[in-house]
C-alpha positions in Angstrom: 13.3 -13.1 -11.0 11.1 -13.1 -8.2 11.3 -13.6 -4.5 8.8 -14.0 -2.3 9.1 -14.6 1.5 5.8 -16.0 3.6 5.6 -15.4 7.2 2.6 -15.4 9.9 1.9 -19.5 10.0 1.6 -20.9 13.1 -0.8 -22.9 16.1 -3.9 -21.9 16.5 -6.9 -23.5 18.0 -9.9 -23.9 16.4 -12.1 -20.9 16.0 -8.9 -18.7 16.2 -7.4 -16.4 13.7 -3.6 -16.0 11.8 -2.9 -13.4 9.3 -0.2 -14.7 6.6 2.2 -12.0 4.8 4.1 -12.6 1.8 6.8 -9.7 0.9 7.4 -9.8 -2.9 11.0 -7.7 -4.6 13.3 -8.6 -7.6 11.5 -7.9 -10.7 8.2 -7.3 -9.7 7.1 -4.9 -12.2 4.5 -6.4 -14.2 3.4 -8.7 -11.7 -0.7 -9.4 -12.2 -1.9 -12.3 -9.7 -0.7 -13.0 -6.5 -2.5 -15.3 -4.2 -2.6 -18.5 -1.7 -2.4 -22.2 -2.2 -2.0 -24.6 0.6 -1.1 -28.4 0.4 -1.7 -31.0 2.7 0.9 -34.1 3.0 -0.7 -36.6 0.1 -2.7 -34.1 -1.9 -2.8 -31.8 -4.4 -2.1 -28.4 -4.1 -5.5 -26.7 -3.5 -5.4 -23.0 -4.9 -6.8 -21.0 -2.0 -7.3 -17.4 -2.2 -6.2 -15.1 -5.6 -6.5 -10.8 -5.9 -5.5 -9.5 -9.3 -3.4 -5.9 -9.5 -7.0 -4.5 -10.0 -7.9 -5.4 -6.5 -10.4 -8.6 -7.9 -10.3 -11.5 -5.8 -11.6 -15.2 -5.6 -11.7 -17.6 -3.0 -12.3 -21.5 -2.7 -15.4 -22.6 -1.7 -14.5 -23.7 1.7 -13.0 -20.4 2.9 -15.3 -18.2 1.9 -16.6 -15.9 4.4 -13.9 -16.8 7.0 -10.3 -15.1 4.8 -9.8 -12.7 3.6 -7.3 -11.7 0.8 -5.5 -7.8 0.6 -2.6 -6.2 -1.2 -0.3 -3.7 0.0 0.8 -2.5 -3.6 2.8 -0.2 -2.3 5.0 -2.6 -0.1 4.6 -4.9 -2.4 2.9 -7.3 -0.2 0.3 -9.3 0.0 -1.8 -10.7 2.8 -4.3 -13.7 4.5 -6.2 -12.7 6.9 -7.9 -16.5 8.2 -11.0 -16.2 10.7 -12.5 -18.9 12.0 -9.6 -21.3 11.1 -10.8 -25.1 11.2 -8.6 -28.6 11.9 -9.4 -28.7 7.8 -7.5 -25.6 7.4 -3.8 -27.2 8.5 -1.7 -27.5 5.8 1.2 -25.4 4.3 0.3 -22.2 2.5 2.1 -21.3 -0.4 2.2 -17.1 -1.3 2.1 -17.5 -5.1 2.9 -14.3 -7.9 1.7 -14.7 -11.7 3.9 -12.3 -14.3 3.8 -13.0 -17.9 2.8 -16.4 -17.8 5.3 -17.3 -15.0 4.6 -18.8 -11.7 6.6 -17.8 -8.7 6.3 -19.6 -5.5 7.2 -18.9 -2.0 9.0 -21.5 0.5 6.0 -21.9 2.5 4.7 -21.6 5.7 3.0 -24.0 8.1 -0.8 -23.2 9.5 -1.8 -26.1 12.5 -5.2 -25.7 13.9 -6.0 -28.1 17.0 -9.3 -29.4 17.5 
């Protein structure tokens, strides 16, 4: 198994920054993608922001240019740096870990941005 705790979320006003962490441990050997969705009350989960164990990463097209996704490989953690955060932006981000075609999720954490 794998555990993985999000923290960082919080109020911002518009134009402002947060930087989200997710700490991964359990079985993490052989752990490939990690990455970001977020999900809005009513909608799908929108896949955000993913970096591969090679250090590859893809973004959506609406943050591109304002986050920035990192990982810490050797503390096993992985990080969103968000720039220029927008009222669109609110939603609860989910730290996510891929391993052998298994999806582990985190519990969330919540990112408002006022207007």
């Amino acid at each position: 198994q794998v555990q993985l705790v999000e923290s960082g979320g919080g109020l911002v006003q518009a134009g402002g920054s947060l930087r989200l962490s997710c700490a991964a441990s359990g079985r993490i050997f052989g752990i490939n993608t990690m990455g970001w969705y977020r999900q809005v009350p009513g909608k799908q989960r929108e896949l955000v922001a993913t970096i591969i164990s090679g250090g590859r990463t893809n973004y959506v097209d609406s943050v591109k240019d304002r986050f920035t996704i990192s990982r810490d490989n050797a503390k096993n953690t992985v990080y969103l740096q968000m720039n220029s955060l927008k009222p669109e932006d609110t939603a609860v981000y989910y730290c996510y870990a891929w391993k052998m075609g298994v999806n582990y999720w985190g519990q969330g954490t919540q990112v408002t941005v006022s207007s």
